[in-house]
N, C-alpha and C positions, 0 to 999 in steps of 0.2 A: 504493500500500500504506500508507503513509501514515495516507493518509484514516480506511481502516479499523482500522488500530493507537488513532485519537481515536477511532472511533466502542467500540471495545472498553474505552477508559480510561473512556470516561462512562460506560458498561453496567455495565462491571463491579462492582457493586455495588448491593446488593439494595434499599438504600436511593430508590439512583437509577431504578434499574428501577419501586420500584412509585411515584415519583413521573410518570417516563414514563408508568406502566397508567392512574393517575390523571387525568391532563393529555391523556390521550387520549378520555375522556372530556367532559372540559370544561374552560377554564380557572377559575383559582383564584386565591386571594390567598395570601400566605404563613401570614396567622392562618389558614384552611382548612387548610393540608398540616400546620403544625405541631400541630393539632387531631387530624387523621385519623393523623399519623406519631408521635404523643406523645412529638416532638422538640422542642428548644429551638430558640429564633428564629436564633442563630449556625449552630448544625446543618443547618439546613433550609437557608440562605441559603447556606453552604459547598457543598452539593448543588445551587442550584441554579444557582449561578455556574459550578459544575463542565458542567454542561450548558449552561448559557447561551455557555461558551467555546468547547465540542463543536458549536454550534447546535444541540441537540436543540430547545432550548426557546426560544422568544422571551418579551419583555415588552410591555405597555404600562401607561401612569399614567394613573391617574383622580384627579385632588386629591390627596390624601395614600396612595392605594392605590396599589399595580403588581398586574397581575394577570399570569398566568403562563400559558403555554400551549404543547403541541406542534408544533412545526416539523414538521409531516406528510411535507414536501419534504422535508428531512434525514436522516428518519428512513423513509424510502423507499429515498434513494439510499445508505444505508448498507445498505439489505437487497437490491436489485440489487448492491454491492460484495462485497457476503457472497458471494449466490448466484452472481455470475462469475467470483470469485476462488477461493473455493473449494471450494463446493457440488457447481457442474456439475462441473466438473474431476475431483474425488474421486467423483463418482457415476457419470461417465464410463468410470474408469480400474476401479470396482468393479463396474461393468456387462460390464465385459472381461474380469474376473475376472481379471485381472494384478493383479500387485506393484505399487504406489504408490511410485516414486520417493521416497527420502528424501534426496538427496546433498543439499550444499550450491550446485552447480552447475546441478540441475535448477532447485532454487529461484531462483537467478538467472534463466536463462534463460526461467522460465515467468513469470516480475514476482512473484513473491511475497517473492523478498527482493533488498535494493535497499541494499547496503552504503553508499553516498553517500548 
């Protein structure tokens, strides 16, 4: 659960999001993102550190450039952790037309929360 709590901190925001939409695409250099984002160089580089710590995104250097680009792998195994942790599970229990456990217990026992 873990996993998926980082993969949620890097999402969550819109900024990071449309550099992930972008970077899916193609890679880029940060004069690119700060071009297309009509962000400052600190701003963009905050965002992409944010994800470079997630592994959303990798780098590499060319001379005086890095260029930027999507971890496809990462950004996979965070949407298999979505769809097994909670997707099926909730579409499952709504398919049953039952109640969706809310306790704090179920959540333990199902891995969804992990007080250690």
């Amino acid at each position: 659960m873990k996993n998926l709590a980082v993969c949620f901190k890097a999402l969550g925001d819109e900024t990071r999001l449309c550099i992930i939409r972008l970077l899916s695409e193609r890679e880029m250099c940060v004069c690119e993102l700060i071009d297309v984002l009509a962000m400052s160089q600190p701003a963009v580089s905050h965002h992409l550190k944010t994800l470079k710590q997630a592994e959303f995104v990798t780098d590499r250097r060319e001379g005086k450039w890095i260029y930027y680009s999507l971890n496809r792998e990462r950004f996979e195994s965070c949407q298999q952790a979505l769809n097994d942790s909670f997707i099926r599970p909730i579409r499952e229990v709504l398919d049953k037309g039952a109640p969706l456990p809310a306790d704090r217990a179920y959540c333990e026992r199902s891995g969804i929360y992990n007080p250690g």
